[in-house]
C-alpha positions as CSV (number, residue, x, y, z in Angstrom):
1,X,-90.0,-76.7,23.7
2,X,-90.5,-80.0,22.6
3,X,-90.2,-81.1,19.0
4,X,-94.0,-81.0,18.5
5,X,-94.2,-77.9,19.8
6,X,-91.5,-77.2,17.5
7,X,-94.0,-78.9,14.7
8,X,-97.0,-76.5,16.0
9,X,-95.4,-73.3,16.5
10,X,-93.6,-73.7,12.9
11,X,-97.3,-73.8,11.6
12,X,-98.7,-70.8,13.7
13,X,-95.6,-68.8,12.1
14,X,-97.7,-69.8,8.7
15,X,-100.9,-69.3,10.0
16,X,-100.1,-65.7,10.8
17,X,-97.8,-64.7,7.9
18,X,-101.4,-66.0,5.6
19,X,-103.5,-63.9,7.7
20,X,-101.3,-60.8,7.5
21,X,-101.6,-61.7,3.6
22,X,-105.3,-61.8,3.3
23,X,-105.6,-58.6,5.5
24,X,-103.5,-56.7,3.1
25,X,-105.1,-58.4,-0.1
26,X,-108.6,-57.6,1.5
27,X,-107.9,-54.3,1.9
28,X,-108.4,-54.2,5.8
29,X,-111.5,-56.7,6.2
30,X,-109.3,-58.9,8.6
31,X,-108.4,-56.0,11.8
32,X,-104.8,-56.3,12.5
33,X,-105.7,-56.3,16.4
34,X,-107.6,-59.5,15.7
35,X,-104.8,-60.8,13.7
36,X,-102.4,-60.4,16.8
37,X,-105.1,-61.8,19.3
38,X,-105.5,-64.7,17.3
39,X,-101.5,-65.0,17.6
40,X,-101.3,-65.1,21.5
41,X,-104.1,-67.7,21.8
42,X,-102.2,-70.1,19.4
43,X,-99.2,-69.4,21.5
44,X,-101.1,-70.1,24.6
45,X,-102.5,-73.7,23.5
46,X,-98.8,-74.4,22.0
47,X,-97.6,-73.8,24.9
48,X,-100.2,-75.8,27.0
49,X,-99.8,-78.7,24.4
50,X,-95.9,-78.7,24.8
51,X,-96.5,-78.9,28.7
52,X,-99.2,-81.4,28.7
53,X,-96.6,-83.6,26.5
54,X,-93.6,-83.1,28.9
55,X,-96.4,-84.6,31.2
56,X,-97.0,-87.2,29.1
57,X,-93.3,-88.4,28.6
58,X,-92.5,-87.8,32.5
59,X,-95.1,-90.0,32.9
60,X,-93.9,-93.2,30.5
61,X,-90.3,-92.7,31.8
62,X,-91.5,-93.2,35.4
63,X,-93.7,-96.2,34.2
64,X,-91.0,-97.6,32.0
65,X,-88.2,-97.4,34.6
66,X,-90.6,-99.3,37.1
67,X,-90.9,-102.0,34.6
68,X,-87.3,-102.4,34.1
69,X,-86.4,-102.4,37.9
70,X,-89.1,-105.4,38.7
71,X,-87.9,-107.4,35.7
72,X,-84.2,-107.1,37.1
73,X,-85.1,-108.3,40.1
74,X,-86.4,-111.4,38.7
């Protein structure tokens, strides 16, 4: 994963550890089951975000590395 999934998934660790929190302080207002559906669709678009950034970097390397072969050939 990369660093800013890193980042993202450090804060989803919050995000649920708070909601856990409130659903004990509430005295069962927020369902667990909700709690742990919430969870998997935050790993789901971390994980999506971490892949689309991969793409993202692939994508300068490739640009970048072009740039520096024309400009040696000069």
């Amino acid at each position: 994963m990369s660093d800013v999934g890193v980042l993202v998934g450090g804060h989803l660790v919050w995000v649920v550890q708070l909601l856990m929190i409130a659903e004990r302080t509430l005295g069962g207002l927020v369902h667990p089951g909700k709690i742990e559906e919430m969870d998997e669709e935050l790993t789901r678009v971390i994980e999506d975000f971490d892949r689309a950034v991969n793409v993202e970097a692939l994508r300068l390397v490739k640009k970048t590395s072009k740039q520096t072969l024309f400009s040696n050939r000069q």
